[in-house]
N, C-alpha and C positions, 0 to 999 in steps of 0.2 A: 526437197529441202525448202525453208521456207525462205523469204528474199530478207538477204542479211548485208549492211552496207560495208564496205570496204573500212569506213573507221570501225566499225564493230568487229571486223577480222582482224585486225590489227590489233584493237586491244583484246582480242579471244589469245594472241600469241602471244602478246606480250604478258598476259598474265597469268597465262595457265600452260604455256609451250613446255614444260618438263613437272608437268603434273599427271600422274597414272591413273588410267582410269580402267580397274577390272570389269570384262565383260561380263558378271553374271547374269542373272534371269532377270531381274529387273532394272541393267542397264540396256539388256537388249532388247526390251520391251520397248524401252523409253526411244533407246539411237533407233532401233527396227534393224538394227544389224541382222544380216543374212548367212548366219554361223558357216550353214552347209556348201555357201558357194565361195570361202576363202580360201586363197589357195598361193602358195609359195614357189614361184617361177626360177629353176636354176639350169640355165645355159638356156638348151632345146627342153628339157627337163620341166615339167610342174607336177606338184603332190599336194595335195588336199593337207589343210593347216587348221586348227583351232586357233583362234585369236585369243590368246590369254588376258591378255590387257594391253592397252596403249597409251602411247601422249603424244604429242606433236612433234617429237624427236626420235622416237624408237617404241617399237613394239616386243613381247612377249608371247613365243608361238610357241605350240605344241604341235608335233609332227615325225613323220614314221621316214627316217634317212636309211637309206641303203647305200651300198659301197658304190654302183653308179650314180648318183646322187653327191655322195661325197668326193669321188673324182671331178664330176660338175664343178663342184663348189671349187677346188681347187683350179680346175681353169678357167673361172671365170674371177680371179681374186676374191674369192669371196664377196661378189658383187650378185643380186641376188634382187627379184623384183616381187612386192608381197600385196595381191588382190584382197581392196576391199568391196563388198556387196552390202547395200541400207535399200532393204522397203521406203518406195516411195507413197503416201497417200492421194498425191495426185496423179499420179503416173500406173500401170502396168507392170512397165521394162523397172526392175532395180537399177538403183544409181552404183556406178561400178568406176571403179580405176586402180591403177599400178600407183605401186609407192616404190621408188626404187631403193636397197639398202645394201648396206654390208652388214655381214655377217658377225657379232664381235664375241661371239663365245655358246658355246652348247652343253646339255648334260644329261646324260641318261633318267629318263622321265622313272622309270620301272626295272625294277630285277629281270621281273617274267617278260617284259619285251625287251630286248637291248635293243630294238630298230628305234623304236621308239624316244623322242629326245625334247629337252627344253631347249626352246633356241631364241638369242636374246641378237637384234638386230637394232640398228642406229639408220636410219633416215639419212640419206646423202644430201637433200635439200630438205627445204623446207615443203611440206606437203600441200596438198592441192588444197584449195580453198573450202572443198567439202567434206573434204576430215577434220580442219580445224573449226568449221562448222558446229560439225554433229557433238565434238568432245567439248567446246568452245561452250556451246548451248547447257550443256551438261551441267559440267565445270559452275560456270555461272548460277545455274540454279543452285544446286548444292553451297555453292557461297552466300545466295542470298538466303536460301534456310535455315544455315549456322547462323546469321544473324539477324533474324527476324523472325525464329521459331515460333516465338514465343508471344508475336505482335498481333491483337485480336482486329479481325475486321467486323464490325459494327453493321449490320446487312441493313440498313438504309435503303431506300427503295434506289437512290442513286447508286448505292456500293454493290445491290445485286443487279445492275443493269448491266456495270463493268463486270461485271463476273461471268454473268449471260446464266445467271443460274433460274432454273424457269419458275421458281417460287418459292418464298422462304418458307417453304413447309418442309418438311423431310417427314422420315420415317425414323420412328426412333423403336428397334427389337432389343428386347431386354428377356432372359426367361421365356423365349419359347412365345413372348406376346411383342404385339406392334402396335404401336401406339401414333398418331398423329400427334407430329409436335411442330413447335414456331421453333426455327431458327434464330437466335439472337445473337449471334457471335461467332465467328467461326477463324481457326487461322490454322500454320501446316501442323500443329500440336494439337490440336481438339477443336471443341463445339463447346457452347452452352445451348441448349434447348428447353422450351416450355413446352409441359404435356400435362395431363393429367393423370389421376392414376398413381402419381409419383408417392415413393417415400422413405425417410434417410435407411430405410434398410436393404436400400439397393447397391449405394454405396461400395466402394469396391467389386461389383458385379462388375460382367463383361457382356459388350452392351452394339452394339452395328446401328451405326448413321449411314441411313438412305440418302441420299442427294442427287438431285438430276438439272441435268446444263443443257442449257439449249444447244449450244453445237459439240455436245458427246453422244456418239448414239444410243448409250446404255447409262441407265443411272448407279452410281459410282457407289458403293460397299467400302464405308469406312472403318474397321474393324478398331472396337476402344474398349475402355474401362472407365466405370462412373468415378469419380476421382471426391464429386460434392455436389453435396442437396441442399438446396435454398428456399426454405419455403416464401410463401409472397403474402405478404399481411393484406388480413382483410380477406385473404383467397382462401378456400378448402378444397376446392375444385382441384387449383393450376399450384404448378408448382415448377420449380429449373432445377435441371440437374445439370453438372460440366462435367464432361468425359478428356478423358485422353488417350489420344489417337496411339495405336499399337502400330508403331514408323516402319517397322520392317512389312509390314502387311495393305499400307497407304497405297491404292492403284498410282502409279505414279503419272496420270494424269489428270488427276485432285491434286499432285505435288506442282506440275506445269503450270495450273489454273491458278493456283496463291500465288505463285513465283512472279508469273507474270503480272498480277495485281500488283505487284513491289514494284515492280520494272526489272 
């Protein structure tokens, strides 16, 4: 995890403590959630759990209860302790801990499995400082993308030093060709780029911005659609096209690298 101050915890809770955040494939690209090592602790009892989604007050599991399982639960009140696992990038060892909960209701996941169950659990306290963390961080970015979608960064030789982006050159693939182009603009919505080559009949085409950061170790595949063509008076050569970024397809650490440009 990366070093997070104790005001910045505090406002991760207070602002986002009963916000849900579903684990799919590109949240747990981003937390580095470790699906396969969760696992739902009842009495002497534990069983392997999918984490459906979380917030800082309760979690949303899937998981296979048998009738010793269920007698568990009944004698331990429905008190019940639920392991998270996050890839570390500095570390080896995953970052691991107990969350302890109750239980507050469950429901048959499937016809064809009855063992199989939704189970909707509440947080007794407040959670260890590294899950409010990893959702906190989350949370946060996604608020600053609703409201700065749309806010272009101007790549300035100062604006691409904070970015650590290793040159405002990209690649711009259009039709099966690759084109060296200038980045002039970029934010979590699209690009504008100068290439050559260019022409309005590309236009609604679907288009992949190369981009590469000095501290990512692979250059980032921004998958978009040319949206508009600009030509540049006086030019024949050069020309700008703007695209807009296909959001569900964005690596979402192209999404971390603008976010944190905001703050």
């Amino acid at each position: 995890m990366s070093v997070t101050t104790s005001q910045q915890l505090v406002r991760y809770y207070t602002n986002h403590r009963e916000t849900e955040v579903a684990f799919n494939r590109e949240v747990i690209d981003f937390t580095g959630l470790l699906a396969d090592q969760a696992y739902l602790k009842i009495g002497d009892r534990q069983t392997p759990c999918v984490i459906y989604s979380s917030s800082m007050v309760g979690a949303k599991l899937i998981t296979n209860l048998s009738a010793v399982l269920f007698e568990r639960m009944r004698e331990a009140n429905n008190v019940v302790s639920l392991r998270f696992a996050f890839r570390r990038t500095d570390n080896p060892l995953p970052l691991s801990f107990f969350v302890s909960c109750r239980i507050g209701g469950f429901n048959p996941y499937s016809n064809k499995n009855p063992k199989t169950h939704i189970v909707n659990v509440a947080f007794i306290q407040k959670p260890p400082d590294d899950l409010i963390e990893v959702l906190g961080r989350l949370l946060d970015i996604r608020s600053n993308m609703a409201q700065r979608k749309n806010e272009r960064i101007v790549l300035t030789e100062e604006n691409a030093r904070k970015l650590r982006i290793k040159a405002r050159d990209g690649l711009l693939h259009i039709d099966g060709k690759t084109r060296k182009s200038i980045i002039r603009d970029i934010s979590l919505s699209g690009a504008k780029v100068f290439s050559v080559g260019l022409s309005q009949a590309l236009v609604k085409r679907a288009a992949m911005l190369t981009v590469g950061f000095a501290d990512v170790p692979k250059p980032l595949h921004l998958p978009a659609r040319i949206v508009r063509f600009e030509p540049i008076e006086g030019r024949d050569d050069i020309a700008a096209v703007a695209m807009a970024f296909d959001d569900s397809r964005v690596p979402p650490e192209y999404k971390l690298k603008i976010s944190r440009y905001f703050g």
